[in-house]
C-alpha positions in Angstrom: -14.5 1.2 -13.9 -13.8 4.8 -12.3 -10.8 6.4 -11.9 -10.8 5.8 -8.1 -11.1 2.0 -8.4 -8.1 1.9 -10.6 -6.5 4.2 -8.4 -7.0 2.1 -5.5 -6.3 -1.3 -7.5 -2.7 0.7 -8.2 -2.3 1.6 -5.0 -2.8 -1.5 -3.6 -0.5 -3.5 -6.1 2.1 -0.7 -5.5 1.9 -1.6 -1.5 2.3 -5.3 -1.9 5.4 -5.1 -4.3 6.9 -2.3 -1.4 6.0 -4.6 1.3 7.6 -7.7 -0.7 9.7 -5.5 -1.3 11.0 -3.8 1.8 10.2 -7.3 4.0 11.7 -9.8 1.7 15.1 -9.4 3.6 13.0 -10.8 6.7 11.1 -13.6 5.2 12.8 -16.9 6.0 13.1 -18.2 2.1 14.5 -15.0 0.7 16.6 -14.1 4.1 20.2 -14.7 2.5 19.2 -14.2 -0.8 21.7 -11.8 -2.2 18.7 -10.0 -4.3 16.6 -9.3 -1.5 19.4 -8.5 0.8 21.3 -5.8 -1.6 20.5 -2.3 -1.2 21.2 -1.6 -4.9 18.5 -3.7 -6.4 16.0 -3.1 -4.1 16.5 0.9 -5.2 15.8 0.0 -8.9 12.9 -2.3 -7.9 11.7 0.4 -6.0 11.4 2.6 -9.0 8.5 1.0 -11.2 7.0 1.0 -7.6 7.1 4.5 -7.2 5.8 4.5 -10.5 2.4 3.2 -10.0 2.2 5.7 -6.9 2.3 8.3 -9.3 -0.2 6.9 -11.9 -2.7 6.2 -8.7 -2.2 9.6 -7.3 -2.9 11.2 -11.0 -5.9 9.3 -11.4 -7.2 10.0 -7.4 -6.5 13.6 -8.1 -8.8 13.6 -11.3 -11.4 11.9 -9.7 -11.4 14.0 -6.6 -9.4 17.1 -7.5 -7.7 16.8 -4.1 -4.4 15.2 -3.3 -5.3 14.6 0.5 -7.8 11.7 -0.8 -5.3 9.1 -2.4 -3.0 10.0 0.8 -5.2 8.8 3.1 -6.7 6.1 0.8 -3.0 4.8 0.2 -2.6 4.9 4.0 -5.4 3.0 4.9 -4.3 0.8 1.7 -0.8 0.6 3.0 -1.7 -0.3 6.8 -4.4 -3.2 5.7 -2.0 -4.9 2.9 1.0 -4.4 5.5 -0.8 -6.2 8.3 -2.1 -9.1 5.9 1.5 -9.8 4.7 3.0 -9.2 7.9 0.7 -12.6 9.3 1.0 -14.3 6.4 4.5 -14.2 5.4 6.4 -13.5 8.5 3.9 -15.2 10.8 3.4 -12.1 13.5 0.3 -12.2 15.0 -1.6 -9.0 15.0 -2.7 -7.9 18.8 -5.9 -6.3 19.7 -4.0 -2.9 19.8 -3.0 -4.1 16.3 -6.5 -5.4 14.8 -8.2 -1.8 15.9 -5.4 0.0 14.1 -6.4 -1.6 11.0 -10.2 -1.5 11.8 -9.5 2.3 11.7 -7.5 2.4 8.4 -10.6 0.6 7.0 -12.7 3.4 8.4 -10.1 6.1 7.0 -10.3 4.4 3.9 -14.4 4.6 3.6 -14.3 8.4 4.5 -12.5 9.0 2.1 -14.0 7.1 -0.5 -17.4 9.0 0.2 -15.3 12.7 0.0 -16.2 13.4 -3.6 -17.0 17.5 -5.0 -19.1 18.3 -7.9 -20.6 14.9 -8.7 
């Protein structure tokens, strides 16, 4: 496996523990849940989150030797996962507008993908 797939694998666990994360206050099981509604323990799980940003963007940047890459890549990452949990957990309903946002972050991530210098 190259560095970019375990950058992207990274990346996309790091999105689904921020979306848990920052959306768990919303979801109707965890809504007044004193762990997912304090602002204190959410900043310290947000730290082995930001974490395995880090580790992704050090590996992107030695695959690629750019830092726009990951950025975009996490983007896209971000956008997709967010979208995903948003209908499955909170049971929004994505709207055309919506489903060609994320058709586009899929398209941002592919570009990106294919952006690779001296190989």
């Amino acid at each position: 496996m190259t560095k970019l797939h375990w950058a992207i694998m990274i990346t996309s666990l790091a999105n689904i523990m921020a979306g848990r994360q920052l959306n768990g206050q919303f979801m109707s099981r965890f809504k007044n849940h004193w762990f997912w509604t304090s602002p204190e323990w959410m900043a310290l799980v947000g730290l082995p989150i930001g974490w395995l940003f880090f580790q992704s963007t050090k590996l992107s940047y030695e695959h690629f030797g750019f830092a726009w890459n990951i950025r975009l890549i996490g983007f896209g990452i971000g956008t997709i996962i967010f979208g995903i949990m948003s209908f499955v957990f909170l049971k929004e309903i994505p709207t055309l507008k919506t489903l060609i946002c994320l058709i586009l972050a899929f398209c941002i991530i592919l570009i990106q993908m294919t952006n690779v210098v001296g190989e």
